[in-house]
ZAKOLTI-840385 format. One record per residue (C-alpha): residue in one letter; x, y, z; residue number from 1. Coordinates in nm, 2 decimals, m for minus. Layout:
N
code, east, north, up, pos
a, X, Y, Z, NUM
...
END
This chain:
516
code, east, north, up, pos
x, m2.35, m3.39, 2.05, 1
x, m2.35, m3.06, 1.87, 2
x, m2.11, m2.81, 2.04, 3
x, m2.19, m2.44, 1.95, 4
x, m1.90, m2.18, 2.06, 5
x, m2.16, m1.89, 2.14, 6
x, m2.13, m1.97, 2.54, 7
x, m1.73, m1.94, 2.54, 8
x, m1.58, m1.66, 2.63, 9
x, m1.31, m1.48, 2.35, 10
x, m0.96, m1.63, 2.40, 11
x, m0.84, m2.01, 2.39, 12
x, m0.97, m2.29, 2.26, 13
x, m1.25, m2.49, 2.47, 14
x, m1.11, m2.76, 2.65, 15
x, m1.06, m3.08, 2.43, 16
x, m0.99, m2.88, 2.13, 17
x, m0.64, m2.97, 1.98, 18
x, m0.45, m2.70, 1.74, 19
x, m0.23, m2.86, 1.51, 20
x, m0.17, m2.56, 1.24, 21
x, m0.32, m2.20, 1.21, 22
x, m0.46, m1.95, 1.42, 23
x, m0.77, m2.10, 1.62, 24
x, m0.92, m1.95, 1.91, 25
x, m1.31, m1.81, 1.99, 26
x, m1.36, m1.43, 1.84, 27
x, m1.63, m1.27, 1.85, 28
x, m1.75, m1.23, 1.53, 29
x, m2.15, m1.13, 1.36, 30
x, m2.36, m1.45, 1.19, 31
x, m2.48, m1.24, 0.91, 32
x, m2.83, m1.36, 0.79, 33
x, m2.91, m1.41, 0.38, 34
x, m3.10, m1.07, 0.26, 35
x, m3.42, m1.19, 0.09, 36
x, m3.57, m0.80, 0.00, 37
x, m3.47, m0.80, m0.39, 38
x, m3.70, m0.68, m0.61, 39
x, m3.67, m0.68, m0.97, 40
x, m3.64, m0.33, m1.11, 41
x, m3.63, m0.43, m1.50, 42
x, m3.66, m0.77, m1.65, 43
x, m3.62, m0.76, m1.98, 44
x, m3.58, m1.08, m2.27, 45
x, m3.27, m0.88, m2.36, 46
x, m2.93, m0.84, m2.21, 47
x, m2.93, m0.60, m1.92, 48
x, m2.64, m0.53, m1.70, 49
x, m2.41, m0.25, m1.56, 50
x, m2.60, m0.10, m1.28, 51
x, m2.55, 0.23, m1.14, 52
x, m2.76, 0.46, m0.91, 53
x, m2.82, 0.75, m0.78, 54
x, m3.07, 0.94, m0.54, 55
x, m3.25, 1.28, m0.67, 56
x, m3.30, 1.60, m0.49, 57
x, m3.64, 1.48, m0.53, 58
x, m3.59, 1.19, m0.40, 59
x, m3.67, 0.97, m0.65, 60
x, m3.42, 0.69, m0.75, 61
x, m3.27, 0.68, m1.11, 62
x, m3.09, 0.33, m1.20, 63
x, m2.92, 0.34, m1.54, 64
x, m2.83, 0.02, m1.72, 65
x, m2.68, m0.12, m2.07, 66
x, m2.95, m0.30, m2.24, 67
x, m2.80, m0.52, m2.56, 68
x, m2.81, m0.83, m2.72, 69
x, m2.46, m0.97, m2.55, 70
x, m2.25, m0.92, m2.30, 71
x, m1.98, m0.73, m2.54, 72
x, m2.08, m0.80, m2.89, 73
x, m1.85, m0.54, m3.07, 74
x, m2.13, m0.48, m3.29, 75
x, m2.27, m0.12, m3.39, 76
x, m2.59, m0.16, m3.35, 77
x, m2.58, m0.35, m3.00, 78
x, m2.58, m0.13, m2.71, 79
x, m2.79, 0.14, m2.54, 80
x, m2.80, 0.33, m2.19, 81
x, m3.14, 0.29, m2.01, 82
x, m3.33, 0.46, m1.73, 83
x, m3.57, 0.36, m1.46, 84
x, m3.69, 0.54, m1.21, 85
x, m3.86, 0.53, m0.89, 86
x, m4.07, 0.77, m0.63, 87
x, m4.13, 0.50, m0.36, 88
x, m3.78, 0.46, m0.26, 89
x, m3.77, 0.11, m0.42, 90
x, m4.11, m0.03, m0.39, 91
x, m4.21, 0.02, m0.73, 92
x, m3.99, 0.10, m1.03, 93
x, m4.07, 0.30, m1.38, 94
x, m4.10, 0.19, m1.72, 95
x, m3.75, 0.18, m1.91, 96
x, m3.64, 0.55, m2.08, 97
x, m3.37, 0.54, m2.36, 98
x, m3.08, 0.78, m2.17, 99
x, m2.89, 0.77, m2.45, 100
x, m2.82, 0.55, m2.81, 101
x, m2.52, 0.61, m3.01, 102
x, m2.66, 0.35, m3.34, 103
x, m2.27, 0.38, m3.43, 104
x, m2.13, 0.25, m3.10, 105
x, m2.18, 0.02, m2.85, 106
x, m2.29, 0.23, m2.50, 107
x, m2.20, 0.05, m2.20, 108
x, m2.07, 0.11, m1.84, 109
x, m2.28, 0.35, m1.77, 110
x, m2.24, 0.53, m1.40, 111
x, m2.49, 0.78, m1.28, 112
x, m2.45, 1.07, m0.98, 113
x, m2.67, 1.38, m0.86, 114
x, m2.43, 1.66, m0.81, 115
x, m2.44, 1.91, m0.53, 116
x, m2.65, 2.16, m0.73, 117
x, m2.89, 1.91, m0.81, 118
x, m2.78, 1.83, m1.16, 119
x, m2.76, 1.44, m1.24, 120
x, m2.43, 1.33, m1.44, 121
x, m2.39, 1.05, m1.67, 122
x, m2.09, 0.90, m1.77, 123
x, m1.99, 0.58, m1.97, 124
x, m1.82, 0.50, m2.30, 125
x, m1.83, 0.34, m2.63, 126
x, m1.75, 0.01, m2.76, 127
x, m1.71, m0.13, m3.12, 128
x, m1.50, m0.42, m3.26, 129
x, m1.30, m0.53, m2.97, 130
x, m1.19, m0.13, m2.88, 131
x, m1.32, 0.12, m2.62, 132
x, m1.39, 0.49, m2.78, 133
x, m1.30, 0.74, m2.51, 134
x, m1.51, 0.83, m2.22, 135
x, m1.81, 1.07, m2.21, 136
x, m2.04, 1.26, m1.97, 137
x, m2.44, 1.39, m2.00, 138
x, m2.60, 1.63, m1.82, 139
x, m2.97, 1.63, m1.70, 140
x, m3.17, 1.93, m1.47, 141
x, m3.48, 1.79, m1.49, 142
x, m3.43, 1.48, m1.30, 143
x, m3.29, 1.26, m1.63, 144
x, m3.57, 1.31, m1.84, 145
x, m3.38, 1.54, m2.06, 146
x, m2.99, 1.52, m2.15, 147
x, m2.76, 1.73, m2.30, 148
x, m2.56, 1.66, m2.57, 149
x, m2.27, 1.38, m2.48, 150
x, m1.88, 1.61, m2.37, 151
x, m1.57, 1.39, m2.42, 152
x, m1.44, 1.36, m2.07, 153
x, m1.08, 1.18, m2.20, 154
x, m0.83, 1.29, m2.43, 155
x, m0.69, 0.93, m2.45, 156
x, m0.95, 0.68, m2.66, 157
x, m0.92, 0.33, m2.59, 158
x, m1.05, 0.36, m2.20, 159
x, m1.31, 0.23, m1.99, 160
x, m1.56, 0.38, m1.72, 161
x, m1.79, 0.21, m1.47, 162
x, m1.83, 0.45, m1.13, 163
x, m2.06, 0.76, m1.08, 164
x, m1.89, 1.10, m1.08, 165
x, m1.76, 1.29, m0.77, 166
x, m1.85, 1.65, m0.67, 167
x, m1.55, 1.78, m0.48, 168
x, m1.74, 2.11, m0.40, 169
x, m1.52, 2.33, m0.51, 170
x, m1.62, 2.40, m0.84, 171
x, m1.55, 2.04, m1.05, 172
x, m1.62, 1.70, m1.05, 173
x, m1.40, 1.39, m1.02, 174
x, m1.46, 1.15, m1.26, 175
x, m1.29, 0.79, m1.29, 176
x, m1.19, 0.54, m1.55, 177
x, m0.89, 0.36, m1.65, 178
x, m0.71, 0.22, m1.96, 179
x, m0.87, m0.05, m2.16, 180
x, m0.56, m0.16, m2.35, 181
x, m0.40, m0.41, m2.13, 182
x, m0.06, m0.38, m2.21, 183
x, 0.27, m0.16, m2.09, 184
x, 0.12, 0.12, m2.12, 185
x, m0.19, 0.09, m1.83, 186
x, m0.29, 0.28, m1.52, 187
x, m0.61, 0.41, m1.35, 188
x, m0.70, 0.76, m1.42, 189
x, m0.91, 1.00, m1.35, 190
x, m1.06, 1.33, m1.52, 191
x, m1.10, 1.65, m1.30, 192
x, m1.37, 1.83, m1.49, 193
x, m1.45, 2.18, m1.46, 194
x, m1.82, 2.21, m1.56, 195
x, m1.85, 2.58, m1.59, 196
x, m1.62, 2.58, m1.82, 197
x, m1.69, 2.24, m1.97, 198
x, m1.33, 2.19, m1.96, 199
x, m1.09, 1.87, m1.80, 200
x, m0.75, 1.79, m1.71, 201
x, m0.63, 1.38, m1.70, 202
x, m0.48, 1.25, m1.36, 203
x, m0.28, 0.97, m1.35, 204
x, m0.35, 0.76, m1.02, 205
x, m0.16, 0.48, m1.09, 206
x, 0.21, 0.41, m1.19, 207
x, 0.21, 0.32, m1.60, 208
x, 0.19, m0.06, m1.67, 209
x, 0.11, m0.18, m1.33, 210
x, m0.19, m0.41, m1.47, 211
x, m0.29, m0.52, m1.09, 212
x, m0.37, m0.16, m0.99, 213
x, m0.50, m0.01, m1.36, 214
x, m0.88, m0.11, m1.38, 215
x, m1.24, 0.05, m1.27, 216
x, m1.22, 0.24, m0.98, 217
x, m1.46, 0.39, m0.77, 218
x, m1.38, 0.70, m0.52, 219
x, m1.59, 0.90, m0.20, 220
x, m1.46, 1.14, 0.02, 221
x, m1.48, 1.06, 0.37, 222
x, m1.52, 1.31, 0.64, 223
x, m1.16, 1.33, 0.71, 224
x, m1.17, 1.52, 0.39, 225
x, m0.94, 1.24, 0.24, 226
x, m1.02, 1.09, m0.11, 227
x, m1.05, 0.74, m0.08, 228
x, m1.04, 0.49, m0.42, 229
x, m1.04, 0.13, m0.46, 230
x, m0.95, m0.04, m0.77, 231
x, m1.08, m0.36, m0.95, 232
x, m0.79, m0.60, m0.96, 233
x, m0.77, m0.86, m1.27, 234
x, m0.49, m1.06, m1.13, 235
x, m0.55, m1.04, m0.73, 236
x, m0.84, m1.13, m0.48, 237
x, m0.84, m0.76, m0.30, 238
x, m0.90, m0.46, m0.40, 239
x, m0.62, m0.21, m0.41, 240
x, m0.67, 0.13, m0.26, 241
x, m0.51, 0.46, m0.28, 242
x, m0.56, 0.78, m0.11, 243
x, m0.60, 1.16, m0.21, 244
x, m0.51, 1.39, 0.01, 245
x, m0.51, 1.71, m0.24, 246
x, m0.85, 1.66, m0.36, 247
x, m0.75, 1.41, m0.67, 248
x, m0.42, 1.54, m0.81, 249
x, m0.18, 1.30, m0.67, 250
x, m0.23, 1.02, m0.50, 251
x, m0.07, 0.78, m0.30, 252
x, 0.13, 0.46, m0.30, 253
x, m0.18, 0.14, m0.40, 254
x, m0.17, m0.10, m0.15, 255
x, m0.39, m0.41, m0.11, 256
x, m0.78, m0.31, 0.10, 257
x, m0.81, m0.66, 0.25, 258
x, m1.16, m0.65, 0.08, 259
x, m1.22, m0.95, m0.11, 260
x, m1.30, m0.91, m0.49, 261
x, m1.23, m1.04, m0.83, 262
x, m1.33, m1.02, m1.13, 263
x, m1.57, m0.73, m1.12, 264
x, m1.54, m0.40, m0.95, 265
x, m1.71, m0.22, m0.67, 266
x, m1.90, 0.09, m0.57, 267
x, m1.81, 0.34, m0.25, 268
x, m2.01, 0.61, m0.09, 269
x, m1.98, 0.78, 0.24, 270
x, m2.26, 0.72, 0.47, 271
x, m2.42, 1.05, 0.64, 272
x, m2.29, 0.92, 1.01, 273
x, m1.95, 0.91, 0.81, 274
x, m1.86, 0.57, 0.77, 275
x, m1.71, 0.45, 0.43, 276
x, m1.97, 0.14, 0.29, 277
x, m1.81, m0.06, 0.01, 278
x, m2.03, m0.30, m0.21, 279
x, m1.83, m0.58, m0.36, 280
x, m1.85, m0.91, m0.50, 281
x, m1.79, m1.18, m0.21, 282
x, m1.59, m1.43, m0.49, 283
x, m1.59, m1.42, m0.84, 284
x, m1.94, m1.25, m0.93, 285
x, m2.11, m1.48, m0.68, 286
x, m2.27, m1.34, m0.35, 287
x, m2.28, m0.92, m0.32, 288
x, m2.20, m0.80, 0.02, 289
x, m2.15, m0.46, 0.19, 290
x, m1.84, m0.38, 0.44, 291
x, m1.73, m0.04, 0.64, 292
x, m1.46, 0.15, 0.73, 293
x, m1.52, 0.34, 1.06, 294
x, m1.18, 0.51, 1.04, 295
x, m1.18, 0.65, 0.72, 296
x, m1.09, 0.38, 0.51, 297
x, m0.74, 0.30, 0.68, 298
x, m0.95, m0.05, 0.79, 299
x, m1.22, m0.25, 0.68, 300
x, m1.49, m0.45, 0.85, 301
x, m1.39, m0.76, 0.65, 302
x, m1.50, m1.06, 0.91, 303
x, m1.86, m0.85, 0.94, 304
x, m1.95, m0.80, 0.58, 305
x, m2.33, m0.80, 0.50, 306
x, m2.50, m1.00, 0.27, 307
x, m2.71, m0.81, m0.01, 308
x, m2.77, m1.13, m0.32, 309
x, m2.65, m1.43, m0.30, 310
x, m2.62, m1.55, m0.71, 311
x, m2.85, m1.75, m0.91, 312
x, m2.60, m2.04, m1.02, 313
x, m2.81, m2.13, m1.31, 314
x, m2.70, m1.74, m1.45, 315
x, m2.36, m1.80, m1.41, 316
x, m2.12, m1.52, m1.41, 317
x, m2.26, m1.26, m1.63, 318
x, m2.38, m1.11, m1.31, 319
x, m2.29, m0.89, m1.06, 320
x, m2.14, m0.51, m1.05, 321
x, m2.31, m0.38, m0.75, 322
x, m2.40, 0.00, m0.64, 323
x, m2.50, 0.14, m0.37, 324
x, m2.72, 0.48, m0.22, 325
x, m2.85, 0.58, 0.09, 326
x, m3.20, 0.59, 0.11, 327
x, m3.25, 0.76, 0.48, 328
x, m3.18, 0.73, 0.79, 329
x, m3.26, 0.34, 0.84, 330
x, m3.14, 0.14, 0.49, 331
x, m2.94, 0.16, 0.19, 332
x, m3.02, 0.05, m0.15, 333
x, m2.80, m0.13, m0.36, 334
x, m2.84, m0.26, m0.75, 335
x, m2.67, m0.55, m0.96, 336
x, m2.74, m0.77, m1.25, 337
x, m2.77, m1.11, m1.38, 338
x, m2.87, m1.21, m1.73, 339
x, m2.82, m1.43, m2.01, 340
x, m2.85, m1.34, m2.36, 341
x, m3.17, m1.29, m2.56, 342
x, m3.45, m1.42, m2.55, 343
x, m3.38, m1.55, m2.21, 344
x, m3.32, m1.21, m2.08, 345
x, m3.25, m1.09, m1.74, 346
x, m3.26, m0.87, m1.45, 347
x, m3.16, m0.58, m1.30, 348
x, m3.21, m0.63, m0.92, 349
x, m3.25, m0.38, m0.60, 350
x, m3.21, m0.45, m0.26, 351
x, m3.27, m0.25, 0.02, 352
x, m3.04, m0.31, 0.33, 353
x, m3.11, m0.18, 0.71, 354
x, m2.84, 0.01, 0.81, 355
x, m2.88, m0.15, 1.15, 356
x, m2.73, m0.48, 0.93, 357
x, m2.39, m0.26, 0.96, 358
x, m2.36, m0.26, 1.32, 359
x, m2.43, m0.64, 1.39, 360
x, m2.45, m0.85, 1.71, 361
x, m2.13, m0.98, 1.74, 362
x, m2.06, m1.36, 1.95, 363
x, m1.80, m1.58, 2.03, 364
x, m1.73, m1.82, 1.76, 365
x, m1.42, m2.08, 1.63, 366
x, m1.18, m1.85, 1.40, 367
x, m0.91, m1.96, 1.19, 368
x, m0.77, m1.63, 1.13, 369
x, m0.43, m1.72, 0.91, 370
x, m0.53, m1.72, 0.52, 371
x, m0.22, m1.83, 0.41, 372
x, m0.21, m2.15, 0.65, 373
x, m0.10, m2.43, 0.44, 374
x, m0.29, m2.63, 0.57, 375
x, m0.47, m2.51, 0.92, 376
x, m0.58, m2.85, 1.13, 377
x, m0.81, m2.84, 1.44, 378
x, m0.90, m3.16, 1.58, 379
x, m1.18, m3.22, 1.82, 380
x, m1.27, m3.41, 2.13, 381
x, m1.38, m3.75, 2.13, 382
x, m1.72, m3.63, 2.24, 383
x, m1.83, m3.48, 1.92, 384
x, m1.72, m3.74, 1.71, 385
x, m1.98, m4.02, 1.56, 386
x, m2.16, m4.17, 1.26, 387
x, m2.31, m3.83, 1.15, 388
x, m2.12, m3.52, 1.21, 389
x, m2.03, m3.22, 1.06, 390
x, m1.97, m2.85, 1.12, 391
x, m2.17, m2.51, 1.06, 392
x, m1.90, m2.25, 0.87, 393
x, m1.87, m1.91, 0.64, 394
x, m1.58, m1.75, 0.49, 395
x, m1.47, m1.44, 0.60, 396
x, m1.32, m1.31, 0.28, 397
x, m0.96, m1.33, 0.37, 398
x, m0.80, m1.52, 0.13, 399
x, m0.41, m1.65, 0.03, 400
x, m0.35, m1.79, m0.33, 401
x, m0.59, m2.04, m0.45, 402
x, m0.67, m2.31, m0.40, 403
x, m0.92, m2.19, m0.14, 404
x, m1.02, m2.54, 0.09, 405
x, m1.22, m2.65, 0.39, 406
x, m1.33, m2.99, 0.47, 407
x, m1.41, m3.27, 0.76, 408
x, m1.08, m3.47, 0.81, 409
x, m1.20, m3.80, 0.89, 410
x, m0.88, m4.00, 0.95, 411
x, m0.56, m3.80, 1.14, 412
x, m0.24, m3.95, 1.21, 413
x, m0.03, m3.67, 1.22, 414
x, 0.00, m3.32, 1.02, 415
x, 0.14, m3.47, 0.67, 416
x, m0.10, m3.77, 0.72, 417
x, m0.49, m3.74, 0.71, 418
x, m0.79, m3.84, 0.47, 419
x, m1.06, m3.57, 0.44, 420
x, m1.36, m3.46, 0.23, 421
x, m1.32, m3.12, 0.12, 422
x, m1.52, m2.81, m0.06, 423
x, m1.28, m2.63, m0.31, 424
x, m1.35, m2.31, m0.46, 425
x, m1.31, m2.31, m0.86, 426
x, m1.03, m2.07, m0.95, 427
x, m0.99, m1.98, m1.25, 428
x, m0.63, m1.99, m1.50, 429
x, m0.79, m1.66, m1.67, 430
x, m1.00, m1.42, m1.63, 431
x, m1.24, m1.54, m1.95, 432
x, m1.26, m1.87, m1.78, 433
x, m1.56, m1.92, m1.51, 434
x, m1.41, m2.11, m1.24, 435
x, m1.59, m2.48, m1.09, 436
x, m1.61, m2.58, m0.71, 437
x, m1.51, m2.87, m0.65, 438
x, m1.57, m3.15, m0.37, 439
x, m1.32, m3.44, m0.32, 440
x, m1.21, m3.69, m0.07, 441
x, m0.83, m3.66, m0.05, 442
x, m0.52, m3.85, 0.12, 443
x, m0.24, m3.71, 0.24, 444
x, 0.08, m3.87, 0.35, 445
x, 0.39, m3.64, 0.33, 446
x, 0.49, m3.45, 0.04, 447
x, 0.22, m3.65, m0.17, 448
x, m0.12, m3.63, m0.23, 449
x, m0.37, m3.90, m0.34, 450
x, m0.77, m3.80, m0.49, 451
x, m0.96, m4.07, m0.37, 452
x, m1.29, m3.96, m0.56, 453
x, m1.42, m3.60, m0.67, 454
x, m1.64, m3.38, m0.85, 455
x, m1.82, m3.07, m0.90, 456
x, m2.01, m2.96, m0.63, 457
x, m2.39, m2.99, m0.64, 458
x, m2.64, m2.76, m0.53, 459
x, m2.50, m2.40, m0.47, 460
x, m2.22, m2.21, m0.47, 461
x, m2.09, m2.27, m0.08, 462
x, m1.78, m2.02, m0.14, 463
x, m1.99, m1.68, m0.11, 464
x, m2.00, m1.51, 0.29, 465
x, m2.27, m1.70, 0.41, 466
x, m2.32, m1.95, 0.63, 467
x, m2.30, m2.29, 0.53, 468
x, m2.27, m2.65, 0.69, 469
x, m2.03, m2.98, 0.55, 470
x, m2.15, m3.28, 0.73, 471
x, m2.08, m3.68, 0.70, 472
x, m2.31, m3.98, 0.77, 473
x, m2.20, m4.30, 0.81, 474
x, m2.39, m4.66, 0.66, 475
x, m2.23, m4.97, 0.72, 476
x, m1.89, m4.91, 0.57, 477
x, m2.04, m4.64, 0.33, 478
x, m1.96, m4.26, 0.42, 479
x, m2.18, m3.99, 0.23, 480
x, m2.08, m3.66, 0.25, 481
x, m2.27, m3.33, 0.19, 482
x, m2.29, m2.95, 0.20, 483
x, m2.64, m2.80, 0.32, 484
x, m2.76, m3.14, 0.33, 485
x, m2.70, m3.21, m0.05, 486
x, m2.53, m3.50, m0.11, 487
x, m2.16, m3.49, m0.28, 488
x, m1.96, m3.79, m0.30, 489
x, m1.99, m4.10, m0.12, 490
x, m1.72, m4.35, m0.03, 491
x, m1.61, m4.65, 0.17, 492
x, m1.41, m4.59, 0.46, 493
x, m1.46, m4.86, 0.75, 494
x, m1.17, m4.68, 1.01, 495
x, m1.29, m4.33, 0.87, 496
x, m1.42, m4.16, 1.20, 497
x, m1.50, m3.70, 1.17, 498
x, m1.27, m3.61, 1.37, 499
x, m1.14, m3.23, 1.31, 500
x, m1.15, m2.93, 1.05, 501
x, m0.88, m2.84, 0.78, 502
x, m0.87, m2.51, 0.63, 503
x, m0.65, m2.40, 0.33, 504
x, m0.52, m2.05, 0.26, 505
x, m0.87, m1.89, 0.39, 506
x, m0.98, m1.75, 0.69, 507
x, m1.30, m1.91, 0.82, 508
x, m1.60, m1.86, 1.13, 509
x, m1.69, m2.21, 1.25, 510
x, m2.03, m2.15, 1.43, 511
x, m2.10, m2.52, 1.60, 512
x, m1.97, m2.87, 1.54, 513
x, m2.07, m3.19, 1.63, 514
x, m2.16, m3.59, 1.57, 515
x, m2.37, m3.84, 1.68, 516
END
């Protein structure tokens, strides 16, 4: 019998349905669907990554990029700012331009804007044997064909950029960055540049040597005429925000967005119907997803994100770094990366999103809304047990500290004593190291813990916002478990019978469950 929660209304659990820990009931939430428009808008055999875009008066689209021969070789010669361009919206996409080649320096983290007068900014900064060499900024009229010559746009040298300038309208331009040293000394700035004068003044944004809160940043204005930032976070899975409310010179106290992010940072605009759109990375550079505010940024769509890319696990993590620009009236476009080293080479992708994806059908489903449930147990009726079973699921990007779980309990005798199979998502002791999922079959009784069997998960990644399904089939005394049908680990269990869900610290969307 395969139960799908769709036909119950919001509010308690369906009858037969047993809570033992979290915060089960039926919410209606969106089933977001995978987004298979990418296009390739460079592939090169060298290393391309970095995105950022921008849409012209003209309307033509200018994507800039770092094209090198590693990720962060420190080497002189290793590093350049590239250009493409195109006059479809997207369909078709320009030979590369050189934007700009320091043969001293390693150019990287490139960002690019058009400006209220038309005139398209650069910014990005310089890299060479293991230091950051200040910030900088380029001007173009002509559409990015032609720069000017490069304006330190930071007194202080060892600092890194990554998001696109912001006109305030008034006169100057708001541009962001943040320390690269990572030591007592860190915070996220940004430079309020007066381009008439081609003059700046630095603005602290964050308090000195809070590492959590001092990395890239990106900032919008919403309509409330409030400056809204959100900052990359190397040691949390959120993204912090702060607030402006005197366009850029103070700011306000960080606190944690509720938007799920690590290891790479994100990208913010202001949509013309005045809704804030995010793009972020789902979980560790793995699946890029978009997410609104529809009050300004004081809440964020979280449990509705959209999906824009799920990643290539062959890549890895040198991927990622999404931005995003309206196109019109019925989509957004949205660019990332993922690459490998020369000659293998790799991609700059874009990805064109309806706008109607940000207002999705929302239905009743199963929600385990705690994240920091240690663990959260829901056990089923009889009726959907049997020798194959499973359940449909997707995380909603809430998250408590790692590790992250989900998994089929097939034995339950009470809450400190079950067997299950369960999906874990890598976490990683640094942020140099590239975390593993993991699938195990464990035993709990008390206080202890006992692996049966486990291993890394085959197949995908499983802990990105989409949809996925864990099921079980039974053979004689032999149990074979899977995720999206691929098989995991296998295992004897003769009393074994699926009989419930287990969630650790993450909240989760259970769409239909069910055996045979």
């Amino acid at each position: 019998m395969l139960l799908s929660f769709d036909a119950h209304p919001p509010g308690p659990l369906p009858g037969g349905f047993v809570r033992v820990s979290g915060e089960w009931s039926i919410r209606e939430v969106s089933r977001p669907e995978r987004n298979r428009s990418a296009v390739a808008a460079v592939t090169s055999d060298r290393h391309v990554a970095f995105p950022g875009i921008c849409k012209a008066r003209s309307g033509a689209l200018l994507v800039c990029y770092r094209e090198g021969c590693a990720h962060a070789s420190g080497n002189p010669d290793d590093g350049r700012i590239m250009l493409v361009r195109s006059q479809d919206l997207g369909e078709t996409w320009s030979e590369p331009e050189l934007a700009y080649d320091d043969p001293a320096m390693d150019d990287r983290n490139a960002a690019i804007a058009c400006m209220d007068d038309g005139t398209i900014v650069l910014i990005w900064d310089k890299y060479l044997h293991g230091k950051h060499h200040w910030a900088w900024l380029a001007r173009s009229s002509d559409e990015g064909r032609t720069w000017s010559e490069p304006t330190k746009m930071t007194r202080q040298e060892n600092v890194h950029t990554r998001s696109r300038a912001l006109d305030l309208g008034n006169g100057k331009w708001l541009l962001p960055w943040a320390d690269a040293a990572h030591d007592e000394k860190t915070a996220t700035w940004f430079s309020l540049f007066h381009p008439m004068m081609n003059e700046f003044e630095e603005i602290q944004a964050t308090p000195t040597g809070r590492r959590e809160v001092a990395d890239e940043v990106a900032v919008t204005r919403a309509l409330s005429g409030d400056l809204v930032a959100l900052i990359r976070s190397p040691s949390d899975p959120e993204l912090w925000q702060i607030v402006s409310r005197n366009d850029g010179r103070t700011w306000s106290e960080s606190r944690l967005s509720g938007i799920p992010s690590q290891f790479t940072p994100c990208d913010l605009i202001t949509l013309t119907d005045g809704r804030l759109l995010c793009s972020f990375s789902f979980r560790e550079r793995r699946n890029e997803r978009l997410v609104v505010s529809r009050d300004h940024g004081q809440t964020w769509d979280v449990e509705d994100s959209v999906d824009v890319f799920a990643g290539t696990a062959e890549v890895g993590g040198d991927r990622s770094y999404p931005a995003s620009v309206q196109l019109g009236d019925e989509s957004i476009g949205t660019v990332l990366y993922e690459t490998n080293e020369p000659p293998k080479g790799g991609h700059i992708y874009f990805v064109r999103t309806p706008l109607a994806a940000l207002s999705p059908e929302r239905r009743p489903a199963l929600y385990q809304g705690d994240p920091n449930a240690d663990p959260a147990i829901l056990l089923w009726p009889e009726s959907l047990q049997g020798n194959e079973a499973g359940f449909s699921f997707r995380f909603t990007g809430r998250f408590g500290k790692p590790p992250n779980r989900i998994g089929l309990v097939m034995r339950y005798s009470g809450p400190q004593d079950y067997t299950a199979f369960e999906f874990q998502m890598g976490s990683a002791p640094d942020r140099n190291a590239w975390p593993i999922n993991h699938v195990r079959i464990v035993e709990r009784k008390g206080a202890e813990e006992r692996v049966l069997t486990e291993g890394a998960a085959k197949g995908e990644w499983y802990d990105d916002g989409n949809v996925h399904e864990i099921g079980a089939r039974r053979d004689g005394d032999l149990w074979t478990f899977t995720l999206d049908g691929v098989e995991q680990l296998s295992a004897e269990g003769n009393p074994w019978q699926p009989c419930g869900i287990v969630v650790t610290r993450a909240a989760v969307v259970i769409y239909g469950a069910g055996g045979r």
